[in-house]
C-alpha positions as CSV (number, residue, x, y, z in Angstrom):
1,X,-43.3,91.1,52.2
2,X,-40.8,89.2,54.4
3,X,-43.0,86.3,53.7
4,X,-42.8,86.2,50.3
5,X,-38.9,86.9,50.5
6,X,-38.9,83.3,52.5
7,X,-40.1,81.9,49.7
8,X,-38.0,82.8,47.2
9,X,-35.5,81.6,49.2
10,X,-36.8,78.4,49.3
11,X,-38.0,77.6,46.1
12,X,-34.2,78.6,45.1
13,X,-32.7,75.9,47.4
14,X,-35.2,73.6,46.0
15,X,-34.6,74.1,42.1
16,X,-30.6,73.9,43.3
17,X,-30.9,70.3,45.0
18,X,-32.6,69.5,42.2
19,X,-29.9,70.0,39.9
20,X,-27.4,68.7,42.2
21,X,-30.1,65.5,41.7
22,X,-29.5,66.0,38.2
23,X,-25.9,66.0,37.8
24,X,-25.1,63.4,40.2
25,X,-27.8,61.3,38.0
26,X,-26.0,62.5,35.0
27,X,-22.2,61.6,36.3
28,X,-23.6,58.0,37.5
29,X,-24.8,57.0,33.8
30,X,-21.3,58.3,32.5
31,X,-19.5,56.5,35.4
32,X,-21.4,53.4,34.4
33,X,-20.8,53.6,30.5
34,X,-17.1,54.3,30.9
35,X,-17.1,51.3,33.6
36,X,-18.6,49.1,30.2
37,X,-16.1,50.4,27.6
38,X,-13.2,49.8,30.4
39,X,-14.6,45.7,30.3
40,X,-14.4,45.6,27.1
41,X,-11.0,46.5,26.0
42,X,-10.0,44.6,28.9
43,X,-12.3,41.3,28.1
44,X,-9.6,37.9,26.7
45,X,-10.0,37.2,23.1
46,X,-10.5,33.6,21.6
47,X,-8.7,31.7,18.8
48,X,-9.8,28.9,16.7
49,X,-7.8,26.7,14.7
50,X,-8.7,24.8,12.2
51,X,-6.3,22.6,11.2
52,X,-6.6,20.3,7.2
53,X,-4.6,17.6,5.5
54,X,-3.0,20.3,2.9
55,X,-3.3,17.4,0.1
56,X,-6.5,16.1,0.2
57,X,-8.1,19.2,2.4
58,X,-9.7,17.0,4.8
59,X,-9.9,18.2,8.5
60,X,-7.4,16.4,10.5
61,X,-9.2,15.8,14.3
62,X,-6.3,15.0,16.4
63,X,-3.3,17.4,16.1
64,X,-1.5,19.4,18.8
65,X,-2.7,23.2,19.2
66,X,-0.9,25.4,21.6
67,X,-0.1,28.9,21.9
68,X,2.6,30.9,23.8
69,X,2.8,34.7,24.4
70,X,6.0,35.9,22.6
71,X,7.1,37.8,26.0
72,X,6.4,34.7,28.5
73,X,6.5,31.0,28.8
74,X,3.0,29.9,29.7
75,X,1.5,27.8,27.2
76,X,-2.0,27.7,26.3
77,X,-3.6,24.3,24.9
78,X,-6.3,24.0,22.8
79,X,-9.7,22.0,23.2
80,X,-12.1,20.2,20.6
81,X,-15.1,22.2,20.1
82,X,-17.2,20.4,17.1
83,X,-14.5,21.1,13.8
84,X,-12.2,23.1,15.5
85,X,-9.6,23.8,18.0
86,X,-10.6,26.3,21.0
87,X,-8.5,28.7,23.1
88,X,-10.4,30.8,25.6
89,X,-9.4,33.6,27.6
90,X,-6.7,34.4,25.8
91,X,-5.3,38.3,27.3
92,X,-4.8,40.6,24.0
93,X,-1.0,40.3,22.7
94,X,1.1,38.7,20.1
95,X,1.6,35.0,20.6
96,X,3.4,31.7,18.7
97,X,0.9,29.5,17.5
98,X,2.0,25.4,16.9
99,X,0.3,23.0,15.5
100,X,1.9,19.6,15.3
101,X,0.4,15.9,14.7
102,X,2.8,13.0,14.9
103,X,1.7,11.5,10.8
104,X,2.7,15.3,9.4
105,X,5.5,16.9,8.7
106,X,6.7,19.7,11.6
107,X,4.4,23.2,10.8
108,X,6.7,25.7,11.9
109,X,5.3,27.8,14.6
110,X,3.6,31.9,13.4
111,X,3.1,34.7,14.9
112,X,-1.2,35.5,15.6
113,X,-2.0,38.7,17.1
114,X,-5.0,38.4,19.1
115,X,-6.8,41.2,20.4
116,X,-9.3,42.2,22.8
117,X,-12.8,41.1,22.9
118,X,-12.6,39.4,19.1
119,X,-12.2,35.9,17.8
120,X,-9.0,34.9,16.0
121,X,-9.5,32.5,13.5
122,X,-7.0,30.5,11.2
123,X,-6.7,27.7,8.7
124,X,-3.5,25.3,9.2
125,X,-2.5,23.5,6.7
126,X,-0.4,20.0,7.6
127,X,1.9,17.8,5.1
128,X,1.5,14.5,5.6
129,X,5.0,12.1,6.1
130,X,6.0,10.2,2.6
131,X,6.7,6.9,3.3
132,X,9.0,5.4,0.1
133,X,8.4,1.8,-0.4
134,X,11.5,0.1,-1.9
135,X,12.4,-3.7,-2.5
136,X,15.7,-5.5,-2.1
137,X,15.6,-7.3,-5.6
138,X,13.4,-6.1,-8.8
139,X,13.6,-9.9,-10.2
140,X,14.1,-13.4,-9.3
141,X,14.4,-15.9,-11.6
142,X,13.5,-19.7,-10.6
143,X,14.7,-21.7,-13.9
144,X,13.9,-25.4,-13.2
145,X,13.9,-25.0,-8.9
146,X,11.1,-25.4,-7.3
147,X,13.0,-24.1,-3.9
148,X,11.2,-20.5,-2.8
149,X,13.1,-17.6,-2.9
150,X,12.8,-13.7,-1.3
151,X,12.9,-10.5,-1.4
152,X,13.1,-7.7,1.2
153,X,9.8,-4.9,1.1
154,X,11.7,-1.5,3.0
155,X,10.3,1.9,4.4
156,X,13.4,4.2,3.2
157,X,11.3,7.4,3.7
158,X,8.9,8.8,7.1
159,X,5.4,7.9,8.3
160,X,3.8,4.6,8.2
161,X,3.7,2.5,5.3
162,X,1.3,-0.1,4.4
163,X,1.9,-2.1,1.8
164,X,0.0,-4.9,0.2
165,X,1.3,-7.7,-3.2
166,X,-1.0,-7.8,-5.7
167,X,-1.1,-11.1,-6.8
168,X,-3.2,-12.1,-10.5
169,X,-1.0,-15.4,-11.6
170,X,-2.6,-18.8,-9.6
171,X,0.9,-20.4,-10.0
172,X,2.7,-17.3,-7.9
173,X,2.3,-17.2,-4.3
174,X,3.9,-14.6,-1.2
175,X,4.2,-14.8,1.9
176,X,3.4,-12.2,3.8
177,X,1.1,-10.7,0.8
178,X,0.8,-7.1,2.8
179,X,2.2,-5.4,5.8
180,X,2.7,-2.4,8.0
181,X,6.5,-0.7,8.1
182,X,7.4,2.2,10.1
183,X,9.3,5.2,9.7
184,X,13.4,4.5,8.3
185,X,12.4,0.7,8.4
186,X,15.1,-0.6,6.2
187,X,15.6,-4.0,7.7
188,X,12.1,-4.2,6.3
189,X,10.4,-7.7,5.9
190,X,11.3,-10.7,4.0
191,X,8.8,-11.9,1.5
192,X,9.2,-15.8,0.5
193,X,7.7,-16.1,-3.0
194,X,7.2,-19.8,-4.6
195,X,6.1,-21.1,-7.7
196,X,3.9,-24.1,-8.5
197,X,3.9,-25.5,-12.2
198,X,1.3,-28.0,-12.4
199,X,-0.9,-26.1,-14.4
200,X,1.7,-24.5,-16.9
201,X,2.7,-25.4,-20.1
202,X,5.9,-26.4,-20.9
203,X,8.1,-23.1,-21.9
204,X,9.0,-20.0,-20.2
205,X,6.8,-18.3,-18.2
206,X,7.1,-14.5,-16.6
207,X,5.6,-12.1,-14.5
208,X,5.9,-8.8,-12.7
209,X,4.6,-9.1,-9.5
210,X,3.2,-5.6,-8.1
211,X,4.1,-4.1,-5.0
212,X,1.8,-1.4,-4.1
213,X,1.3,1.0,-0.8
214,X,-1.4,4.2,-0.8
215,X,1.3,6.6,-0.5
216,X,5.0,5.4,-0.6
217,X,4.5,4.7,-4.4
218,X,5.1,0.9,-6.1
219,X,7.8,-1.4,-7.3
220,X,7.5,-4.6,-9.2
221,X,9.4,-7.7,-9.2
222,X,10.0,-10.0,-12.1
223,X,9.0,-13.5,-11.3
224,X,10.8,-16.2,-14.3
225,X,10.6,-19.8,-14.3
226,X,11.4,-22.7,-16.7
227,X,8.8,-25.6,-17.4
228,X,10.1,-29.1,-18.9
229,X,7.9,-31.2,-19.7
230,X,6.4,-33.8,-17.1
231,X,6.4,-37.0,-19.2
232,X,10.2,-38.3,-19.7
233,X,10.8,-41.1,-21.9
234,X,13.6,-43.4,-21.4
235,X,15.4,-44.2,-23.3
236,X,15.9,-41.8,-25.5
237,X,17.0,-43.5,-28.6
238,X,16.5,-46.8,-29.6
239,X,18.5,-49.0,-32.1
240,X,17.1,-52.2,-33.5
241,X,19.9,-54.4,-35.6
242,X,19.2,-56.2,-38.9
243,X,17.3,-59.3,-36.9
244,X,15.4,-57.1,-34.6
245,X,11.7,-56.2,-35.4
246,X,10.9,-54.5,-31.8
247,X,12.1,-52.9,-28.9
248,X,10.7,-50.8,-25.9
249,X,11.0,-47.5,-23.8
250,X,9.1,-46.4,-20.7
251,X,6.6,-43.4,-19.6
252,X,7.1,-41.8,-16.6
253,X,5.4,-39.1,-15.3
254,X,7.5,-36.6,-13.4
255,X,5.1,-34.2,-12.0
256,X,2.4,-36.1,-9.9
257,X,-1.5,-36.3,-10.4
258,X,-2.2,-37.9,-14.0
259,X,-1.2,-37.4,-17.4
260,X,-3.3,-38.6,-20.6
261,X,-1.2,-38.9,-23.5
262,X,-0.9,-40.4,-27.4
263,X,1.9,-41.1,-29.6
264,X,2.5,-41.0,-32.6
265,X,5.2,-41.3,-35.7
266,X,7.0,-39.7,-38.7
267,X,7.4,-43.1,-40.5
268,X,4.5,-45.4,-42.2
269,X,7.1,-48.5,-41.1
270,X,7.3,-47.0,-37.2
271,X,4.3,-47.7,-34.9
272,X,3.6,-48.0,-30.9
273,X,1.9,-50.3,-28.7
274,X,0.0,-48.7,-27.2
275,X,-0.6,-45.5,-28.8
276,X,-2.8,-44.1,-26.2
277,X,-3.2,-44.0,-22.7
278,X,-2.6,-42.2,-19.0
279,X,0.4,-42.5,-16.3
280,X,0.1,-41.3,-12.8
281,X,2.7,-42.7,-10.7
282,X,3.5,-46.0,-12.6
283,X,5.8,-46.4,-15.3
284,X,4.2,-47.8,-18.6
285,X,6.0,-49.8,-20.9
286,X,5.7,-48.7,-24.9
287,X,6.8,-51.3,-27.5
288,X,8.2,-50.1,-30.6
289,X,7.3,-52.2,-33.8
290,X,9.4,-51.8,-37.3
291,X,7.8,-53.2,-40.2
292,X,10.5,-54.0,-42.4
293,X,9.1,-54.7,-45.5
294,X,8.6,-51.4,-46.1
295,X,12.4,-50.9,-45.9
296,X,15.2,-51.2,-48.5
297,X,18.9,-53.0,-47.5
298,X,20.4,-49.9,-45.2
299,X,19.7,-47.8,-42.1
300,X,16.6,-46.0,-41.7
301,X,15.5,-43.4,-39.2
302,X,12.1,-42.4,-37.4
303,X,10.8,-41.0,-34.7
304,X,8.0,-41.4,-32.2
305,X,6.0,-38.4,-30.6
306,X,4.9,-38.7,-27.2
307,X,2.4,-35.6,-26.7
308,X,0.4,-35.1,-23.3
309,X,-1.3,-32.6,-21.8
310,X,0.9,-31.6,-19.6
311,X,4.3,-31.7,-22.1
312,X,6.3,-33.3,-24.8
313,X,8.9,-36.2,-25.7
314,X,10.3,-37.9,-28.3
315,X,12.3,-41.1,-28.8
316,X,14.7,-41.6,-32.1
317,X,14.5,-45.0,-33.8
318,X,17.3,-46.1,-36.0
319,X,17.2,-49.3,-37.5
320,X,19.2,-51.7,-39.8
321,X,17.5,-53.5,-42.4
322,X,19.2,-56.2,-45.0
């Protein structure tokens, strides 16, 4: 009997340790899973910024991404990670975000609340700096001078702007045609415009002369210049007495390069010699002839044309006949 007693006994002990076993087993998995949970609440977040041009919605690559805990002063910068800006290990708290890039407008710094273990993530949306293109004159007017003249191309708003003359008249030229002004820039640039008019007709001629920039907006400038026309005859007026049948006048050409021209006259009695021909930088001599027969006792009056291709004149005969 007091065998069997013994082992009671022991088998006891045995089922006890084992449930000691058991329950220190038990208190280690619960030790480890509360260890875990602790991690994470405890594990940094991460924000992501993406940052977009807020008129065209293109991603803008190179701004300035920072945040600072609202209780502190350490800042913490962001990195380039494909699209978007990356802050890691970023401790659970409320913090200022700023995004800034030197072509925008200043975003005003928010309030994110990042928390533990997550991924913040947030659009920004920039405004791009308005240049404003201005000009010192809107016209300039030339009349008969062939002596340039300018005008002053100004940045009166912020950012960069770029600036280019759109030019679609041969006989207008600018120099510069385009340029580059930066913010407040209202010195600006001078622009020399001239004006060529060998290949206009005589008259007045006009036009506006665009200036254009992507996104500072445009202004024009009236360009207006006088042509005369590049044959002169000389005299003017001729007057042949009672015993004169003749007289003379020259062509000259005025402009340079060569001028073909033909005359003719408003009277049967009123011819030229010669009627046709070209000047370049000679003078050529035309000889008037009066045929007087067809004239009665009195003064008479004609004229002769002179028409060219590159202008007009006339000469006024008056002549006595008995």
């Amino acid at each position: 009997m007091r065998h069997l007693t013994d082992c009671k006994s022991i088998l006891l002990v045995i089922k006890m340790f084992r449930s000691v076993q058991i329950l220190n087993l038990v208190f280690a998995l619960l030790l480890t899973l509360t260890s875990s949970c602790g991690d994470d609440e405890d594990r940094p977040g991460v924000v992501r910024v993406s940052v977009f041009d807020i008129l065209d919605n293109s991603r803008i690559a190179d701004a300035q991404v920072s945040i600072r805990k609202e209780s502190g002063q350490d800042i913490l910068a962001a990195r380039m990670e494909g699209s978007q800006y990356i802050i890691e290990e970023v401790p659970s708290g409320n913090y200022q975000l700023t995004v800034s890039q030197p072509q925008y407008e200043e975003n005003s710094p928010r309030t994110i609340t990042v928390a533990s273990n997550t991924v913040f993530e947030i659009d920004i949306y920039l405004s791009p700096l308005q240049p404003e293109l201005s000009i010192s004159k809107s016209s300039l007017d030339f009349g008969i001078s062939e002596a340039p003249q300018a005008f002053q191309v100004r940045n009166t708003g912020k950012g960069v702007l770029n600036w280019e003359i759109i030019e679609n008249q041969a006989w207008i030229s600018t120099n510069p045609s385009s340029g580059t002004l930066l913010e407040n820039d209202e010195g600006g640039i001078s622009v020399i415009v001239s004006v060529s008019r060998q290949t206009l007709a005589e008259g007045t001629h006009s036009h506006g002369l665009l200036v254009s920039s992507a996104r500072g907006g445009f202004a024009t400038v009236d360009i207006t210049l006088e042509v005369s026309s590049k044959i002169e005859a000389l005299p003017q007026n001729l007057t042949l007495d009672a015993n004169q049948s003749s007289d003379s006048f020259t062509l000259k050409n005025i402009s340079g390069g060569s001028i073909n021209y033909f005359i003719s006259s408003n009277q049967e009695w009123l011819s030229t010699s010669p009627d046709i021909g070209s000047v370049t930088t000679e003078t050529d001599i035309i000889t008037v002839n009066v045929d007087k027969s067809f004239l009665s006792a009195g003064q008479h009056t004609g004229q002769v044309f002179i028409n060219s291709d590159q202008g007009s004149a006339s000469v006024t005969v008056t002549v006595t006949a008995n």
